[in-house]
Kinemage of the C-alpha trace (Angstrom):
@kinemage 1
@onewidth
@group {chain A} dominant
@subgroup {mainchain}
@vectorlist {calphas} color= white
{ca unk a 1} P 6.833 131.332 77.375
{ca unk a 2} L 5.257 132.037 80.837
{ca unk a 3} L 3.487 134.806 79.448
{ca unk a 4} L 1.306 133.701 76.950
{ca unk a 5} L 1.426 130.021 77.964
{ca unk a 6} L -0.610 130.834 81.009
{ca unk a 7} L -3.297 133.234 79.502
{ca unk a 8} L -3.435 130.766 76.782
{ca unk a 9} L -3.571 127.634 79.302
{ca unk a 10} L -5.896 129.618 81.696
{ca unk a 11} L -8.379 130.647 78.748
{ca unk a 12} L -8.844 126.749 77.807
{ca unk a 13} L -8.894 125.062 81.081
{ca unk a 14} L -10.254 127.625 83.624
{ca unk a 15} L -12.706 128.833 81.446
{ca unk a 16} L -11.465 132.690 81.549
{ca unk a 17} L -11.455 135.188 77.879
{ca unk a 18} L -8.952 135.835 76.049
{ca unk a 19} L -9.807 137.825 73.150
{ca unk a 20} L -8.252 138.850 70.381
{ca unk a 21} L -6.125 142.539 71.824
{ca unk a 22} L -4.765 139.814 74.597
{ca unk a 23} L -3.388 137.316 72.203
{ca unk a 24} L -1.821 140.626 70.589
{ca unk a 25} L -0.480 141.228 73.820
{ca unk a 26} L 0.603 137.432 73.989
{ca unk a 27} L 2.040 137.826 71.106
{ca unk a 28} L 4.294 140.798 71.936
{ca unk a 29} L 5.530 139.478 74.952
{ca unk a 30} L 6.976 136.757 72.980
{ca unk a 31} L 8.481 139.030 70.657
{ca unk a 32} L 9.902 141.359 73.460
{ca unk a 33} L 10.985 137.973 75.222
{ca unk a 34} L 12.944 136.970 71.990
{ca unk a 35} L 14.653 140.496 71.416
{ca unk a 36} L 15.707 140.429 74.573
{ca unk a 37} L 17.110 137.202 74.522
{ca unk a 38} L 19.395 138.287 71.927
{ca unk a 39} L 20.920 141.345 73.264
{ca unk a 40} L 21.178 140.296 76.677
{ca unk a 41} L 24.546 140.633 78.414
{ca unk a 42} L 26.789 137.902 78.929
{ca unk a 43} L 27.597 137.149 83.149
{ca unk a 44} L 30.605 138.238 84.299
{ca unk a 45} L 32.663 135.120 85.094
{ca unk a 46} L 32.630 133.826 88.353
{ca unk a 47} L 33.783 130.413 88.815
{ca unk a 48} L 34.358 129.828 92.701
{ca unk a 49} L 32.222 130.277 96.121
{ca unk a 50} L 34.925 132.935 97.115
{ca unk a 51} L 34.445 135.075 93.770
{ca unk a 52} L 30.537 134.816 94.935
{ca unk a 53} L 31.256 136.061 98.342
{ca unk a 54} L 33.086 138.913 97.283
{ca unk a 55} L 30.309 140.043 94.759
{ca unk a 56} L 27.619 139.640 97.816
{ca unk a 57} L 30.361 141.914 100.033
{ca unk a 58} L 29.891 144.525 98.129
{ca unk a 59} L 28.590 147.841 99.484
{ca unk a 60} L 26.431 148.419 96.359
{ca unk a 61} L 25.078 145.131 96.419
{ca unk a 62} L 24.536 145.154 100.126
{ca unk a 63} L 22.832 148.452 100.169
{ca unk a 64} L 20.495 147.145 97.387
{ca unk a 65} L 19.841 143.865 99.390
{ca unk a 66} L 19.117 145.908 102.504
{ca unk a 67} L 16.445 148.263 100.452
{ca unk a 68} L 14.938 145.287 99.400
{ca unk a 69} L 14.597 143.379 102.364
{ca unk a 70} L 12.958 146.466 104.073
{ca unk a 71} L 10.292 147.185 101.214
{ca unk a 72} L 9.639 143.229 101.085
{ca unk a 73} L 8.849 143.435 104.921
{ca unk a 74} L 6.807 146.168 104.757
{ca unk a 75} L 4.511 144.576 101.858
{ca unk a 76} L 4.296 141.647 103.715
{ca unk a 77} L 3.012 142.628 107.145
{ca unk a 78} L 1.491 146.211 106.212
{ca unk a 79} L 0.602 146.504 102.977
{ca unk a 80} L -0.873 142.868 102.274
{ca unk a 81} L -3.132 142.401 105.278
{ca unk a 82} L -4.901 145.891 103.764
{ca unk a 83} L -4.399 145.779 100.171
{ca unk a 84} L -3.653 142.278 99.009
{ca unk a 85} L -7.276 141.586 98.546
{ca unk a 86} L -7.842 144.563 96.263
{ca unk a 87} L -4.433 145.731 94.706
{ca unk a 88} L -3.105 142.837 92.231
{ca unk a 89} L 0.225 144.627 92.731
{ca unk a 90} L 0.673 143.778 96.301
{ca unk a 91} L 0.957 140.061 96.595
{ca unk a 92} L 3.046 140.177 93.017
{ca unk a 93} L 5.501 142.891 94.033
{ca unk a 94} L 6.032 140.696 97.062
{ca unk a 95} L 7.452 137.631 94.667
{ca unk a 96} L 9.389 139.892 92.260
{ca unk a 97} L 11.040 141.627 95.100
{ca unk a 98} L 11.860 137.712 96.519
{ca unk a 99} L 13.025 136.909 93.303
{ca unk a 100} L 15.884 138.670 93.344
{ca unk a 101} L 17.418 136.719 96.531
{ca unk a 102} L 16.083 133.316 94.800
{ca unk a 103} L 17.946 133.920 91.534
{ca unk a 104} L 21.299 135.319 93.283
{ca unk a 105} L 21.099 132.436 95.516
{ca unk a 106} L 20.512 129.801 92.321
{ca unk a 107} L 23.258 131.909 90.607
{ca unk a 108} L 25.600 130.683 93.837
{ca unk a 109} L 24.593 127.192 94.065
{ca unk a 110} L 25.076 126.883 90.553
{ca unk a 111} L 28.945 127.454 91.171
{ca unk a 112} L 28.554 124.949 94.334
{ca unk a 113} L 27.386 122.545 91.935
{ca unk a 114} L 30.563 122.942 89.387
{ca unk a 115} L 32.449 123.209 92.342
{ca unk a 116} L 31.275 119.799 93.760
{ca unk a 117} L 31.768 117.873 90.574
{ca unk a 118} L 35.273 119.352 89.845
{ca unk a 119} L 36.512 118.115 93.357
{ca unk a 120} L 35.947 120.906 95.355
{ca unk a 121} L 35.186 120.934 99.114
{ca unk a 122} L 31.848 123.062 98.328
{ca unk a 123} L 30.256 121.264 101.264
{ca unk a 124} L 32.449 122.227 103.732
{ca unk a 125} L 31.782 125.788 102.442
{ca unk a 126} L 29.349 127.846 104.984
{ca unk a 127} L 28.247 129.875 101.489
{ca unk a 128} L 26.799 126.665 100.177
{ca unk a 129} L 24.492 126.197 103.127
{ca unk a 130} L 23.363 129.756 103.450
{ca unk a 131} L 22.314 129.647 99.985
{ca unk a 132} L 20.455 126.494 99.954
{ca unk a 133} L 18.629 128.373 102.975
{ca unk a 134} L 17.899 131.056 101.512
{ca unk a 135} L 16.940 129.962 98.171
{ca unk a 136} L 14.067 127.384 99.844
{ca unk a 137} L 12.704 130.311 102.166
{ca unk a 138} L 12.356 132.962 99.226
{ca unk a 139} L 11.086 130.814 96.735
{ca unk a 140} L 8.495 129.219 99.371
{ca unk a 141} L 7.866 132.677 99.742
{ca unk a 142} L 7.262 133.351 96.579
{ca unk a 143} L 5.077 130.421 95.577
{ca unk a 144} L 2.672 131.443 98.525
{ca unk a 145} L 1.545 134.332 97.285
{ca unk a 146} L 1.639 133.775 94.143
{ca unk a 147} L -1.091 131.207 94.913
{ca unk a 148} L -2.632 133.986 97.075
{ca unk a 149} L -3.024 136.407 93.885
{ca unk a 150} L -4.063 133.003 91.527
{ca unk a 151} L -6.918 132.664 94.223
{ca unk a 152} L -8.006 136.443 94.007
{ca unk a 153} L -7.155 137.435 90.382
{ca unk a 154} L -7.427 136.438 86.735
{ca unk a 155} L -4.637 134.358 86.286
{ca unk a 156} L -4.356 135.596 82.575
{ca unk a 157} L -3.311 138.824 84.352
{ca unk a 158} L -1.367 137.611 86.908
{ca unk a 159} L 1.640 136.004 85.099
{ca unk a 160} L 2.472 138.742 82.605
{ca unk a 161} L 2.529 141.417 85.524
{ca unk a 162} L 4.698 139.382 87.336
{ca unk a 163} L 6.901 138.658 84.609
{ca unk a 164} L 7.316 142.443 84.087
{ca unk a 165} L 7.577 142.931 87.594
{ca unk a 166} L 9.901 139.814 88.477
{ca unk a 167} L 11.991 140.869 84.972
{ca unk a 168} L 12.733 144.191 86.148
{ca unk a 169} L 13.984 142.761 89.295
{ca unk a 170} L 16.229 140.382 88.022
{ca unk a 171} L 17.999 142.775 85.616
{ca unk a 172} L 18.268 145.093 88.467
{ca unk a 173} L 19.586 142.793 90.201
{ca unk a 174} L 21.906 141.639 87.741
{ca unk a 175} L 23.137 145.224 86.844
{ca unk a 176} L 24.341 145.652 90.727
{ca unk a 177} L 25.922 142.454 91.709
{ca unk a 178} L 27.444 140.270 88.438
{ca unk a 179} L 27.818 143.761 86.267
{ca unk a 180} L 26.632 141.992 83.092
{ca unk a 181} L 26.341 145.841 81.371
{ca unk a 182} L 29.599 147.128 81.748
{ca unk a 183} L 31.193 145.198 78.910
{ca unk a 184} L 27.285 145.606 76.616
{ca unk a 185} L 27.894 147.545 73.127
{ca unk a 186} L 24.488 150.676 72.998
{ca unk a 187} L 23.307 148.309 69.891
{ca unk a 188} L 22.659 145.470 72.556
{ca unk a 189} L 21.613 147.921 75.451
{ca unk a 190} L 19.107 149.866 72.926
{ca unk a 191} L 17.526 146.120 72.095
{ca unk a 192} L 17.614 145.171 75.386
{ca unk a 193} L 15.333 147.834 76.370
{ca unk a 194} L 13.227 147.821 73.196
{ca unk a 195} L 12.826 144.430 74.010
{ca unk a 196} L 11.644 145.084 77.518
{ca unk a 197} L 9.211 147.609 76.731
{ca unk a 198} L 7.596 145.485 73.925
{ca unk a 199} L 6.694 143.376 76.622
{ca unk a 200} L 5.499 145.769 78.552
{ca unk a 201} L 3.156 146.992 75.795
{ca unk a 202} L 1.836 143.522 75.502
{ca unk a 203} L 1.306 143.263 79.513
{ca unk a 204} L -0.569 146.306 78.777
{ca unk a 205} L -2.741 145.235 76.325
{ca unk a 206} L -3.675 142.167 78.271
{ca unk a 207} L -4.563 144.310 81.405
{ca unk a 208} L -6.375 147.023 79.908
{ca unk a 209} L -8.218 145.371 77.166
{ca unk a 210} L -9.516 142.492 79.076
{ca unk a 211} L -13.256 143.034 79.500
{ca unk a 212} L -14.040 144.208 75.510
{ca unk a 213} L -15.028 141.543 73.770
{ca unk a 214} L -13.353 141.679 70.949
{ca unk a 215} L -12.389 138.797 68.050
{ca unk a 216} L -11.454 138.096 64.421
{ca unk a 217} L -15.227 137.524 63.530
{ca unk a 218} L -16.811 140.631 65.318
{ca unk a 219} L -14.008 143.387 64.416
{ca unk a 220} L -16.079 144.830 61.551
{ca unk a 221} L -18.899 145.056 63.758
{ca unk a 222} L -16.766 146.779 66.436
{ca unk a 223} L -15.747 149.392 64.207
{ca unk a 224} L -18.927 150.016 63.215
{ca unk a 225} L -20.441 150.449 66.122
{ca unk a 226} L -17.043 152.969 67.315
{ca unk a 227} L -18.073 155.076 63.944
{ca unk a 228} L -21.865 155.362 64.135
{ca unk a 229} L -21.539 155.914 67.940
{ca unk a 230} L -23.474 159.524 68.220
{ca unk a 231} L -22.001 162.671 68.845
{ca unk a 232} L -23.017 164.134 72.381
{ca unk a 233} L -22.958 168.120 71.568
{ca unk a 234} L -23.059 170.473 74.364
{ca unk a 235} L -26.121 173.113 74.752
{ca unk a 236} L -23.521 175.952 73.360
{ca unk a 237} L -22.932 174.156 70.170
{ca unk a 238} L -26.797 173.298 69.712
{ca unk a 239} L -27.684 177.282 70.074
{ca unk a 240} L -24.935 178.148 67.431
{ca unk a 241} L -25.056 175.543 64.598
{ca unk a 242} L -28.300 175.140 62.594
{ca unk a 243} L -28.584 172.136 60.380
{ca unk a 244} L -30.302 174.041 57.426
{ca unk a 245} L -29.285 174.038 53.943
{ca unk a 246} L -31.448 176.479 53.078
{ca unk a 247} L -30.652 179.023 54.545
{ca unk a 248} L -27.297 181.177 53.308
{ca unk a 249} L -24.307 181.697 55.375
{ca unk a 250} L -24.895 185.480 55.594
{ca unk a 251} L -28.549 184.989 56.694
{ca unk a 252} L -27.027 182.312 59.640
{ca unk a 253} L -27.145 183.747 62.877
{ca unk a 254} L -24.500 185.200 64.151
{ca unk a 255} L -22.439 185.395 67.397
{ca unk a 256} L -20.178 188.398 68.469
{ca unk a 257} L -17.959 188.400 71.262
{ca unk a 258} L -17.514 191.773 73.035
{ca unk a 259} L -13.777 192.271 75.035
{ca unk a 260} L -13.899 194.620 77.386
């Protein structure tokens, strides 16, 4: 519900338009949100701190991390001081890219938690630290720029590109360290992935429809206006046509084309 909720929200109380195309696009993302919800893949079961660690050793998972970590440090002291200001895909790529350590490290402490309340020494567990670490630096991380691209951007913009953004993240992320698609039928991949490009489509119709002003009430107009909108002919086509009934196609002027 981020999606709409927030261009809804931020069309109400901070005073910026939504018209009619973005609640379309609202609307989608809901729909694409829903679809998605039912085909998504079921977590591969991990139940203990040590099954964690293992998934985290792995070289995939490590070499995906690293990758990460290197594009994340390279938005945030090269690309941001530049481009933040301008580019609404700095700041936001910065907090999907962080999001992928915040929900692997929730993922963990999620297990420390079951762990703690089944008896389990999860305390005494350096894993359990290191994620609590890690999960306050990322998502402070996250939430200040976010706030940076709130202060610079429409915020009816902001959330559904970093949903996409953030989304695409976290089922990358998924894919590489918990494996949720090995065991997925193609009927539930196929939805998955219809489902994620709906949303995308309504992301996209928020974006790039934002400045028409365009509603329920003034459609008809709209239209009209698109249809009676003149034709702009070129010289060439003004020298050849002539608008005149009366005279007969074999007393029009004619044009011949000589190849040589």
């Amino acid at each position: 519900f981020s999606v709409p909720c927030s261009a809804i929200l931020s069309s109400y109380l901070l005073g910026e338009r939504l018209n009619l195309l973005g609640k379309l696009g609202c609307m989608l993302s809901l729909v694409g949100s829903t679809v998605m919800v039912i085909h998504a893949p079921e977590d591969e079961e991990v139940t203990t701190l040590d099954e964690m660690i293992s998934k985290l050793k792995e070289p995939g998972f490590l070499a995906y991390a690293a990758i990460l970590l290197a594009l994340c440090l390279l938005l945030i002291f090269y690309l941001a001081p530049r481009y933040g200001q301008s580019n609404i895909l700095i700041y936001l790529t910065i907090c999907s890219v962080i999001g992928a350590f915040s929900v692997s490290s929730v993922k963990g402490l999620g297990i420390a938690i079951k762990g703690f309340f089944a008896g389990r020494p999860v305390l005494q567990h350096p894993l359990t630290w290191i994620l609590v670490i890690t999960l306050v630096a990322s998502i402070t991380t996250q939430i200040n720029y976010l706030n940076k691209s709130l202060d610079i951007f429409n915020t009816s913009l902001v959330f559904p590109i970093y949903y996409v953004l953030f989304t695409t993240i976290v089922i990358t992320t998924s894919i590489i360290l918990f494996k949720e698609w090995v065991t997925m039928t193609v009927i539930d991949i196929i939805g998955t992935v219809c489902g994620f490009l709906t949303i995308i489509l309504g992301v996209f119709l928020l974006h790039a429809f934002k400045d028409m002003d365009v509603s329920l009430g003034n459609l008809p107009q709209v239209l009209q206006n698109e249809q009676e909108a003149p034709v702009t002919r070129d010289d060439k086509n003004i020298l050849i046509e002539v608008d005149n009934s009366s005279i007969t196609p074999e007393d029009k002027p004619k044009v011949f084309t000589h190849y040589t």
